[in-house]
MARKOLTI-55034 format. One record per residue: residue in one letter; y, z, x of N, C-alpha, C, O, CB in turn; residue number from 1. Coordinates in steps of 0.2 Angstrom, whole numbers, plus 2048, in hexadecimal, padded with zeros to 3 digits. Glycine has a CB too. Layout:
> residu|n.y|n.z|n.x|ca.y|ca.z|ca.x|c.y|c.z|c.x|o.y|o.z|o.x|cb.y|cb.z|cb.x|num
> A|Y|Z|X|Y|Z|X|Y|Z|X|Y|Z|X|Y|Z|X|NUM
...
***
This chain:
> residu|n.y|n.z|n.x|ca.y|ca.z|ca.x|c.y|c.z|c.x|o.y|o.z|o.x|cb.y|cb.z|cb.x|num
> X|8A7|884|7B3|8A1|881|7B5|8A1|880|7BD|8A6|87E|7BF|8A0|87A|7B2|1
> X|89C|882|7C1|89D|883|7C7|89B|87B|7C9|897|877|7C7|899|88A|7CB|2
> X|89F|87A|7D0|89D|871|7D3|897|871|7D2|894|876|7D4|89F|86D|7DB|3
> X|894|86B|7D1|88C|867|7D1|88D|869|7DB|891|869|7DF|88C|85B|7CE|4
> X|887|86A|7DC|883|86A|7E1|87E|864|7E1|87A|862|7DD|87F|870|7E2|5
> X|880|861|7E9|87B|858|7EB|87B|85A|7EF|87F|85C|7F4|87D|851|7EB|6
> X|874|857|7EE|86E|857|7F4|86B|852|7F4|868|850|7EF|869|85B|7F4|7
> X|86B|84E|7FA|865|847|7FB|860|848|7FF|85F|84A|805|868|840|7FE|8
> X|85C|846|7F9|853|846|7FD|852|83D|7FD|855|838|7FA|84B|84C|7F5|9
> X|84D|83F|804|849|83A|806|846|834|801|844|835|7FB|843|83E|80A|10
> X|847|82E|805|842|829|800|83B|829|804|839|829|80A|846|820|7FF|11
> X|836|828|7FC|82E|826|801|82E|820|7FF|830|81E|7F9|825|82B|7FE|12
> X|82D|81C|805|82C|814|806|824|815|807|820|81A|808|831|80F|80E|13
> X|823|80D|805|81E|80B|805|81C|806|80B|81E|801|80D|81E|808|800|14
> X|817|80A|80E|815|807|816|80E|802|817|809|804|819|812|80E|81A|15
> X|80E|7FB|816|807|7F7|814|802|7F8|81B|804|7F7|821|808|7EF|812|16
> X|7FB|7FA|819|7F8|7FB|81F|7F5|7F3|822|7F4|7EE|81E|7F1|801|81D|17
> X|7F5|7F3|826|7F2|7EC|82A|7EC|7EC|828|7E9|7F1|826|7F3|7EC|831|18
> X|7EA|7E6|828|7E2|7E5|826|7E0|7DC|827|7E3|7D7|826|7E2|7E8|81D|19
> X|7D9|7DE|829|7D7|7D6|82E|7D5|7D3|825|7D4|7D7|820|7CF|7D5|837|20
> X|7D3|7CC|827|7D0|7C9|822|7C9|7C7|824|7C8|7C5|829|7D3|7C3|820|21
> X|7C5|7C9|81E|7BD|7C8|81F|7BA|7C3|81C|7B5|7C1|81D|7B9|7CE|81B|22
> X|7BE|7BE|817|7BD|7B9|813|7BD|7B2|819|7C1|7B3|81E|7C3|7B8|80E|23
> X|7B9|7AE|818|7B7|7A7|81C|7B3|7A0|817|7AF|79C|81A|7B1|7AA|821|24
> X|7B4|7A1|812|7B2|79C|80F|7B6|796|80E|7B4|790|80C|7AF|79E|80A|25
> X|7C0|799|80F|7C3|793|80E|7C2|78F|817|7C5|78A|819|7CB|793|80B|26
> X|7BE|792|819|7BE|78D|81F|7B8|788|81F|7B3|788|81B|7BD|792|828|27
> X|7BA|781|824|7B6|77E|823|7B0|77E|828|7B0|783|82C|7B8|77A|822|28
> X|7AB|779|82A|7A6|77C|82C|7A9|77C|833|7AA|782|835|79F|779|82A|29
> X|7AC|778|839|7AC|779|83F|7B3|77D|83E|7B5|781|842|7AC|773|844|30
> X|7B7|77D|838|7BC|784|839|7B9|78D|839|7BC|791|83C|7C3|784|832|31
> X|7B2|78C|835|7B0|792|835|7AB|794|83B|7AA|79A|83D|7AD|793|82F|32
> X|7A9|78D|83F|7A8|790|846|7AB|791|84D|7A9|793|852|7A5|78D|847|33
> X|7B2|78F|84B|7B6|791|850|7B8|796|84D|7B7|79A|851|7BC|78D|852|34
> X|7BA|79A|848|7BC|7A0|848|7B6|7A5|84B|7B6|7A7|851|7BE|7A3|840|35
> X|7B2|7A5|847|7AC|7A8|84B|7AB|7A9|852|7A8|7AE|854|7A7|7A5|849|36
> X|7AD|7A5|857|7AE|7A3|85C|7B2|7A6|860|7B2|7A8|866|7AF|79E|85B|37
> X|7B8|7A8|85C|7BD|7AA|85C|7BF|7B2|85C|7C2|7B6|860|7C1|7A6|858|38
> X|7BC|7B3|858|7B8|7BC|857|7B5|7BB|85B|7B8|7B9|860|7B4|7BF|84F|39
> X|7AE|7BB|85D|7AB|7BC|863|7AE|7BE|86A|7AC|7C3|86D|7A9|7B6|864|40
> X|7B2|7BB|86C|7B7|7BA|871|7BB|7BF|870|7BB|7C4|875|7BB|7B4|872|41
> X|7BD|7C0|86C|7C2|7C8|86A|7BF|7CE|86B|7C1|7D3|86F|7C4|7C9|862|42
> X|7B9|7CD|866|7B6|7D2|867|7B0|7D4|86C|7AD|7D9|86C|7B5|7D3|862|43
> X|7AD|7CF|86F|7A9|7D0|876|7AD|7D4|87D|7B0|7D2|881|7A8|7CA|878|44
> X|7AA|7DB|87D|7AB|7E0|882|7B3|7E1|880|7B7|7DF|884|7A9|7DD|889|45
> X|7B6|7E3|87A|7BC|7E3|878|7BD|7ED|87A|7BA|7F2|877|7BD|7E0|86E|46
> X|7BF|7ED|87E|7C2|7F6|87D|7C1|7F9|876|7BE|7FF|876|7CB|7F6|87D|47
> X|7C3|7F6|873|7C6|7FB|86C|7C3|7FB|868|7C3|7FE|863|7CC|7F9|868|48
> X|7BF|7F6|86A|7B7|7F4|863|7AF|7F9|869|7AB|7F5|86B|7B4|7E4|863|49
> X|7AF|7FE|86B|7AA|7FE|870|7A0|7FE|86D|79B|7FC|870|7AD|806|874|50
> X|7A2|7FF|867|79B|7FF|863|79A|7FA|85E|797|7FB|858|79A|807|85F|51
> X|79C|7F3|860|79B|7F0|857|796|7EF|855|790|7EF|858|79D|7E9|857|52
> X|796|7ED|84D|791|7EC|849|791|7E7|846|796|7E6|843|78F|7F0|844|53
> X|78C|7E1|847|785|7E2|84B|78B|7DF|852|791|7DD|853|77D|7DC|849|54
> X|785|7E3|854|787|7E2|85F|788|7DA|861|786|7D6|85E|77E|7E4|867|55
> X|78D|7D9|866|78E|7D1|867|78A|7CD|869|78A|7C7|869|794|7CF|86A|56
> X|784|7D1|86C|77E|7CA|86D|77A|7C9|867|779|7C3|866|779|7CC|873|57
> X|778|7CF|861|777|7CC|85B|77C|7C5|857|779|7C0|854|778|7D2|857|58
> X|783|7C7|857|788|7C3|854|787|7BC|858|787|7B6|855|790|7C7|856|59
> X|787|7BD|861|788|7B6|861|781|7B3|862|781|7AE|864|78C|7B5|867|60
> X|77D|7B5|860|775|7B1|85F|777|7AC|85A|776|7A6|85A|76D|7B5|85C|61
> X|779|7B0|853|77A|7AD|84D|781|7AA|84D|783|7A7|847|778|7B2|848|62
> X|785|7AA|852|78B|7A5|852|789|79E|854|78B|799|851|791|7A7|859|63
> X|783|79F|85A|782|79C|85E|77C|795|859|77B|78F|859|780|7A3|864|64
> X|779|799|855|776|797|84F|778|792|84A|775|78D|848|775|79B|84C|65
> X|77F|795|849|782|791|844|786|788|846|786|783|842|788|797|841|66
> X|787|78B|84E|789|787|851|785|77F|851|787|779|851|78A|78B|856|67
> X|77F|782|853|779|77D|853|778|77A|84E|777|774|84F|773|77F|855|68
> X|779|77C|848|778|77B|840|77B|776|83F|779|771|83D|77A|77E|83C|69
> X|782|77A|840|788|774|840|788|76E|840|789|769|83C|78C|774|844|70
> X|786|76E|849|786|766|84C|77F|762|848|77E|75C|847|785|765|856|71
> X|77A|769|847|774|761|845|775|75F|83F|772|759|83E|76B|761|845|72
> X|779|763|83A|77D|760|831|780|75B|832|780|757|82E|784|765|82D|73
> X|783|759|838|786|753|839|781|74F|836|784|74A|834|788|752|83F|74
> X|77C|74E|836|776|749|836|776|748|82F|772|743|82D|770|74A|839|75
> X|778|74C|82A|77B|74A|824|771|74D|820|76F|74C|81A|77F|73F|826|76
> X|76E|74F|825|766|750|820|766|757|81D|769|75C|81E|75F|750|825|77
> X|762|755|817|761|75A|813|761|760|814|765|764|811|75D|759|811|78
> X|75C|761|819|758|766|81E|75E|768|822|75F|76E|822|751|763|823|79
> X|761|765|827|765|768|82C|76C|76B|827|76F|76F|829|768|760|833|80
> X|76C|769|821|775|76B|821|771|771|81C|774|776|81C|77D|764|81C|81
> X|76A|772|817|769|77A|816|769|77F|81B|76C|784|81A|763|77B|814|82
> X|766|77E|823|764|780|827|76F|783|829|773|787|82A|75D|77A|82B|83
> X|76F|77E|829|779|780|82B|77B|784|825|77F|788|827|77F|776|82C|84
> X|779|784|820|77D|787|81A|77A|78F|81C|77E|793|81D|77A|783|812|85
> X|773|790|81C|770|797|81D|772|799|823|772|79F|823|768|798|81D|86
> X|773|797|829|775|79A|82E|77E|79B|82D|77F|7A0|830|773|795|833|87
> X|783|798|82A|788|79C|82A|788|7A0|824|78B|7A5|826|78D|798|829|88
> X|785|7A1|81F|783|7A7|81B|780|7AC|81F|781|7B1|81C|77E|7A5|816|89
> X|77E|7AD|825|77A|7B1|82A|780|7B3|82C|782|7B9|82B|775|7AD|82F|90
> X|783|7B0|82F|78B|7B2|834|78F|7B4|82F|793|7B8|830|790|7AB|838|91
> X|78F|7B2|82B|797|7B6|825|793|7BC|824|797|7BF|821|799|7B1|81C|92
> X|78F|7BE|824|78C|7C4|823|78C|7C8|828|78C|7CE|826|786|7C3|822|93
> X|78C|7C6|82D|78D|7CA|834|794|7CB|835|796|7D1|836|78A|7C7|83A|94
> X|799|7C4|834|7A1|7C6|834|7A3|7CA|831|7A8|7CC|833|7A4|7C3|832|95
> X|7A1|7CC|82A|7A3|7D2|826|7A2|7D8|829|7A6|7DB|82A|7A1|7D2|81F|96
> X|79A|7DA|82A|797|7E0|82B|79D|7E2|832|7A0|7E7|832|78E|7DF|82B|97
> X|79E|7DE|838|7A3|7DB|83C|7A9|7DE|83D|7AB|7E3|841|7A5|7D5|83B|98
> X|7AC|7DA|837|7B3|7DC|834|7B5|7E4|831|7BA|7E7|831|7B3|7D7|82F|99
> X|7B0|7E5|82D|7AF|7ED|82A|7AF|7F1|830|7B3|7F6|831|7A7|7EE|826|100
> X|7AB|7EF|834|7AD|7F4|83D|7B2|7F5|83E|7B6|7FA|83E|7AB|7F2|845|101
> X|7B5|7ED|840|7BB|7EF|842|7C1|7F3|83F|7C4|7F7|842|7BD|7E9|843|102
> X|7C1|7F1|837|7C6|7F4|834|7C3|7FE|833|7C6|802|830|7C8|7F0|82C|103
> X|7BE|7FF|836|7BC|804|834|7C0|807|83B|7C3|80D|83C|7B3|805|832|104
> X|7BF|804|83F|7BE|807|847|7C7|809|84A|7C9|80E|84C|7B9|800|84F|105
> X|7CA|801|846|7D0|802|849|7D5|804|843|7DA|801|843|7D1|7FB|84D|106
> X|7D3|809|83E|7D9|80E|83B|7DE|80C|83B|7E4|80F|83D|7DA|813|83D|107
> X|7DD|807|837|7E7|803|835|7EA|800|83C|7EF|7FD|83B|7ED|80C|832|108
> X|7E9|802|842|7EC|7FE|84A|7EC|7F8|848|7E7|7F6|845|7E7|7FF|851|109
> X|7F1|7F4|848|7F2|7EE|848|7F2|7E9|84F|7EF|7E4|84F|7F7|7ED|845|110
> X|7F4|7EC|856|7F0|7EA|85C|7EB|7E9|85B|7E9|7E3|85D|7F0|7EE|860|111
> X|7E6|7EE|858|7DD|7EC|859|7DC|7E9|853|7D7|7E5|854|7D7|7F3|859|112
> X|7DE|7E8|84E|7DC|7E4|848|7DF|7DF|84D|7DB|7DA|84E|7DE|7E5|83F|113
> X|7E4|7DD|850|7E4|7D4|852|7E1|7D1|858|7E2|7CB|85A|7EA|7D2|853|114
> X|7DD|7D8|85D|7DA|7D7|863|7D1|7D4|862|7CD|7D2|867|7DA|7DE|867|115
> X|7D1|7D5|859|7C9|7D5|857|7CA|7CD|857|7C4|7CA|858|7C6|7D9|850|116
> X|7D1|7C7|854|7D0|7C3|854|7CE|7C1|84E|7CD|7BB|84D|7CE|7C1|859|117
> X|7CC|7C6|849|7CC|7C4|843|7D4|7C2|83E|7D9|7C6|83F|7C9|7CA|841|118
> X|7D4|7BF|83D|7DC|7BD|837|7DE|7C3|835|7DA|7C7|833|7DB|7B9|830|119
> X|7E4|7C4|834|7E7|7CA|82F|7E8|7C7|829|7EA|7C1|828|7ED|7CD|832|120
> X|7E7|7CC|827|7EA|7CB|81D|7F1|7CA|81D|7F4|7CE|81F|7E9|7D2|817|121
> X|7F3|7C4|81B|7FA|7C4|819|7FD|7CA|814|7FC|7CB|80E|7FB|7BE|815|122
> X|803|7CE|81A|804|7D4|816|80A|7D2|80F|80E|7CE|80F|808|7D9|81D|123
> X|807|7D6|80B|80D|7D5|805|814|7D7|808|814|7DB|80D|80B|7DB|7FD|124
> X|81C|7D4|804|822|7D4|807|822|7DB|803|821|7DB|7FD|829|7CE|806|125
> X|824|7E2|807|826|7E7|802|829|7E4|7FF|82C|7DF|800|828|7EC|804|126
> X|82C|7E9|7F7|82F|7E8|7F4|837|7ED|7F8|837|7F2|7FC|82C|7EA|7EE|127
> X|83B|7EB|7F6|843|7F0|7F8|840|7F6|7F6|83B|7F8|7F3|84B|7EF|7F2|128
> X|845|7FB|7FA|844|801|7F8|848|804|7F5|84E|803|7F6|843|803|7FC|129
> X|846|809|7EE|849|808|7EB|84F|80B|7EC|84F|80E|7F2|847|80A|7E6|130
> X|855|80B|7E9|85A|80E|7E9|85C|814|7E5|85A|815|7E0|85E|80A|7E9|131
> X|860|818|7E7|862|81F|7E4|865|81E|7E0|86A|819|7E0|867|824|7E7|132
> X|863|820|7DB|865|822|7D4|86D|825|7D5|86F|82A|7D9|85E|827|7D1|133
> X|871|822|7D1|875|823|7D1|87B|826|7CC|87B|825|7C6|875|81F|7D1|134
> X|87F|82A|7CD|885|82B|7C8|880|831|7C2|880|82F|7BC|887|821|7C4|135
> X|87D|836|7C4|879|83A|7BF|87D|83F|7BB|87F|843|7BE|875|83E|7C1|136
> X|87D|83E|7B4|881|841|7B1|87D|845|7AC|879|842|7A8|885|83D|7AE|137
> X|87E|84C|7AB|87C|851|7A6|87F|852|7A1|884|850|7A1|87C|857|7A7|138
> X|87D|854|79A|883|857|797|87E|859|790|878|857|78D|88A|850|795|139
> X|882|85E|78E|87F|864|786|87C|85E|780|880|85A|77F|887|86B|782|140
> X|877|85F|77D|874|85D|777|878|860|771|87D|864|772|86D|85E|777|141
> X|876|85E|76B|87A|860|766|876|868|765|87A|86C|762|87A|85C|761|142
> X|870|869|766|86B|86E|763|86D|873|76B|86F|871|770|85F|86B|761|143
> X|86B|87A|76B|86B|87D|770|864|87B|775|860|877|773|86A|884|76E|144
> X|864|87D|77C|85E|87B|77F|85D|875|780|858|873|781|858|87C|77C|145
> X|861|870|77F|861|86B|781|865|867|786|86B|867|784|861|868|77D|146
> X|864|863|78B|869|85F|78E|867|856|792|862|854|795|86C|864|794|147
> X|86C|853|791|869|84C|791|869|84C|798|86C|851|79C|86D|846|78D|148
> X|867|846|79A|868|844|7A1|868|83D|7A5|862|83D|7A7|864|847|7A4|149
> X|86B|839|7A6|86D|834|7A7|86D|830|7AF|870|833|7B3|872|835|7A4|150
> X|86B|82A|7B0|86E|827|7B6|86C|81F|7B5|868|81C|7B2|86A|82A|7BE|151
> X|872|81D|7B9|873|818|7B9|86B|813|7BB|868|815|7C0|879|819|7BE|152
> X|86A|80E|7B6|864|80A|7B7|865|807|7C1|86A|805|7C3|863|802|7B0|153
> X|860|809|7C5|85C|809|7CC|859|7FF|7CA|854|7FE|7C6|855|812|7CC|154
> X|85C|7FA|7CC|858|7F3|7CD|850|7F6|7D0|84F|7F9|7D4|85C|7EE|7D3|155
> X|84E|7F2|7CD|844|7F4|7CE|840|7F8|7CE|83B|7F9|7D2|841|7F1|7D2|156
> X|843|7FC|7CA|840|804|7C9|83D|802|7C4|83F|7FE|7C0|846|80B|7C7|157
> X|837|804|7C3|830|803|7C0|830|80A|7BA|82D|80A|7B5|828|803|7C7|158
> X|833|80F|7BB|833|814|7B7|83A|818|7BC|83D|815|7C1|82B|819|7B6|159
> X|839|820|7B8|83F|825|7BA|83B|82C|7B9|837|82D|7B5|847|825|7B4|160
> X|83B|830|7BE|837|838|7C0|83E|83C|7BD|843|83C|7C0|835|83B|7CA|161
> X|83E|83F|7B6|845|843|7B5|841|84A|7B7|83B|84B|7B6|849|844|7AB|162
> X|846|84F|7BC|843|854|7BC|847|85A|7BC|84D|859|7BB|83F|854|7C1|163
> X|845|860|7BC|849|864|7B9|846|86A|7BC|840|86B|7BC|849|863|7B2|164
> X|84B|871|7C0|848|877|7C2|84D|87D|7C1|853|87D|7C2|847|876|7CA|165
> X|848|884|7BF|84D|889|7BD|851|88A|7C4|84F|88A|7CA|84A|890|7B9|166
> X|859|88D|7C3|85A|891|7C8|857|898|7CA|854|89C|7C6|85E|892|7C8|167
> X|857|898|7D1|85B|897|7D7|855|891|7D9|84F|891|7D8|85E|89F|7DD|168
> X|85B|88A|7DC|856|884|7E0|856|888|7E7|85B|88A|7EA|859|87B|7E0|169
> X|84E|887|7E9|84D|888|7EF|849|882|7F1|84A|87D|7ED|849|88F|7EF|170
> X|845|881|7F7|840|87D|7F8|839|87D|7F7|835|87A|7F9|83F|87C|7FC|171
> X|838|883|7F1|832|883|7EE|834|884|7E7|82F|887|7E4|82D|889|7F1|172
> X|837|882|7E3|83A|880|7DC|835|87B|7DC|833|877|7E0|842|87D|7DC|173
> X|831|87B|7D4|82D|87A|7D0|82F|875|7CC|82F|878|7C7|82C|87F|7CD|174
> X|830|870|7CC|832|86A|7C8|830|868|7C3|82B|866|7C3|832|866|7CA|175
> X|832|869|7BD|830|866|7B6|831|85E|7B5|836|85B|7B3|835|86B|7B0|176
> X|82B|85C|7B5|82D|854|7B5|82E|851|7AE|82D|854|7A9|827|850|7B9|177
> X|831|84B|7AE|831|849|7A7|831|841|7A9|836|83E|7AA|839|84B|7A2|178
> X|82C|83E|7AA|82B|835|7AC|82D|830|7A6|82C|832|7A0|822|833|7AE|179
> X|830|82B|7A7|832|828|7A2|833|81F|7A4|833|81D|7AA|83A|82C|7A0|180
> X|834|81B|7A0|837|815|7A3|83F|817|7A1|841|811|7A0|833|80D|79F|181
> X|842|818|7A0|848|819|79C|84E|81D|7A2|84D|823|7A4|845|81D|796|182
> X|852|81A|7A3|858|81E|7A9|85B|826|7A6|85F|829|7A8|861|817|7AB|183
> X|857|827|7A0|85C|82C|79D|854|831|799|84F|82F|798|864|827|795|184
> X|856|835|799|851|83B|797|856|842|794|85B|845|796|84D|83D|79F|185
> X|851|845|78E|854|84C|78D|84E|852|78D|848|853|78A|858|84B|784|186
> X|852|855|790|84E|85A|78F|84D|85F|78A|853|860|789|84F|85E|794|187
> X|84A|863|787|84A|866|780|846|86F|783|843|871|788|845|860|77A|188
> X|848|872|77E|844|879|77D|847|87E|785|844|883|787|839|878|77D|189
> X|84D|87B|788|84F|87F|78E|851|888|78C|854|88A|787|855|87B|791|190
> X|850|88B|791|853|891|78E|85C|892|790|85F|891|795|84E|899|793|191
> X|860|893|788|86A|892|78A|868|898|78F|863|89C|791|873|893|782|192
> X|86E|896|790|870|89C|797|86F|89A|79B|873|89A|7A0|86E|8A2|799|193
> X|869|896|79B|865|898|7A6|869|890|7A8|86C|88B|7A5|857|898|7A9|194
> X|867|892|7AF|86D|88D|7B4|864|887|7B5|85E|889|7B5|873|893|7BF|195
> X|867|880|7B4|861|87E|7B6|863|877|7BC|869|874|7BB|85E|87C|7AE|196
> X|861|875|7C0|860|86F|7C6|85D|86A|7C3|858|86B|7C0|85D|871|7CC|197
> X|860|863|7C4|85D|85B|7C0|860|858|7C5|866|857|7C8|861|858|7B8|198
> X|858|855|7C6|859|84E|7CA|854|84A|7C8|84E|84B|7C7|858|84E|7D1|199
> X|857|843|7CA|853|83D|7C8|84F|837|7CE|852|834|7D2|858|838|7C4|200
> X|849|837|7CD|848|832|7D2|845|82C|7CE|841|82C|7CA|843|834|7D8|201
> X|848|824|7D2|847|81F|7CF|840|81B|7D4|840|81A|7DA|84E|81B|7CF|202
> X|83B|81A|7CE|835|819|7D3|833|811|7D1|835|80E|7CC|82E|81E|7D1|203
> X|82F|80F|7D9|831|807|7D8|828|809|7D8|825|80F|7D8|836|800|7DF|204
> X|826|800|7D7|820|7FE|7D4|81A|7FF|7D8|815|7FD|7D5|821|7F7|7D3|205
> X|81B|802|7E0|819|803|7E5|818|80C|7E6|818|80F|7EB|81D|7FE|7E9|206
> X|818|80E|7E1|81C|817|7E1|821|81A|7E4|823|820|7E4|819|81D|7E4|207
> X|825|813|7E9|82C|816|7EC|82F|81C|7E7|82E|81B|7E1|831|811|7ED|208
> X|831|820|7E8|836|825|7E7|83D|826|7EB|83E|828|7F1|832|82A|7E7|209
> X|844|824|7E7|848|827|7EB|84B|82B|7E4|84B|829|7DF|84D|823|7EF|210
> X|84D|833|7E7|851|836|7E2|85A|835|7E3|85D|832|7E7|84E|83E|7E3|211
> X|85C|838|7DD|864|839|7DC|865|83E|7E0|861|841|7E4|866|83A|7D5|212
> X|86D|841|7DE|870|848|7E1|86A|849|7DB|866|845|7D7|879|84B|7E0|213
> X|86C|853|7DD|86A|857|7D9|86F|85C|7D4|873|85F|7D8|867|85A|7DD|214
> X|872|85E|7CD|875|85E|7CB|874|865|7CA|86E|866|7CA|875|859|7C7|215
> X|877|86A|7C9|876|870|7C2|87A|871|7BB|880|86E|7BA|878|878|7C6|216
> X|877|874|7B6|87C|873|7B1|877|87B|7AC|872|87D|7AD|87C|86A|7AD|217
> X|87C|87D|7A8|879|883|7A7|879|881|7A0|87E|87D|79E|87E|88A|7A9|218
> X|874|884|79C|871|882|796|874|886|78F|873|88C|78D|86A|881|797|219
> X|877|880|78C|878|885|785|874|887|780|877|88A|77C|87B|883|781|220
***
């Protein structure tokens, strides 16, 4: 039997894209006018933002609106705190439409998502990445055309990619996949004789993929 041949391929990590937050209702009323306030300033004559929607003298009319609202709700009247309620419903409306620019304009840049002065989304902690699969072992079934295949269980692997390619492996070899939750897989209906290449990749919950070596074994 001729030595196993290994080869380590690349792992695909998982890369979270940045992203501002458009939500404002856990704020309260003068926290939601200082933010507002606060975007303004960011985004008034901002480089990076050069066309916003709506334009900042639209935005700051109706900042400027809410603001006034504000203070006359203080008076606790009927009239002044609807009049304050429809006017920040006016501005959360414009902050989204706002917010949608920004994330439209600045393509994942996290510089300009934090120059708009909007909040960023608390990024999720990736998960680890997974680890190589480990320790891959082949060996002959009882029936012809068959061979098992095995690796050591991978911590927080969500499933296993068994794959499988006739010789000769090149970099355009065709992979026969076999997906499974299971560290161990058999392959069945192979043709004996031919020389065949097995490798396993352990996929996490995120589609990371890292693979094992690559193994050959010739089929009975």
């Amino acid at each position: 039997m001729p030595k196993p041949l290994k080869i380590s391929l690349q792992v695909k990590k998982y890369q979270p894209t940045p992203r501002i937050n458009v939500g404002f209702d856990h704020l309260s009323g003068p926290g939601f006018d200082n933010k507002a306030g606060s975007i303004y300033e960011g985004m008034n004559e901002n480089p990076n933002f050069p066309n916003p929607t709506p334009d900042m003298a639209t935005f700051n009319t109706a900042r400027l609106a809410y603001t006034n609202a504000l203070e006359k709700a203080a008076s606790r009247s009927v009239d002044d705190i609807a009049a304050k309620d429809k006017a920040r419903t006016v501005l959360t409306a414009m902050l989204v439409e706002l917010g949608n620019y920004v994330t439209l304009t600045a393509n994942g840049d996290a510089n300009k998502l934090i120059s708009s002065r909007f909040d960023m989304r608390k990024q999720r902690e990736p998960k680890p990445d997974m680890q190589k699969p480990k320790n891959l072992k082949l060996w002959d079934g009882i029936n012809p055309g068959v061979i098992h295949v095995s690796v050591d269980a991978v911590p927080g692997a969500r499933s296993y990619s068994h794959e499988y390619t006739m010789d000769p492996l090149t970099p355009d070899s065709v992979w026969t996949v076999v997906s499974s939750t299971s560290r161990k897989c058999t392959f069945k209906n192979l043709q004996s004789g031919a020389k065949i290449w097995v490798r396993v990749a352990a996929v996490g919950v995120r589609n990371q993929f890292n693979y094992s070596d690559i193994l050959s074994r010739i089929v009975q």
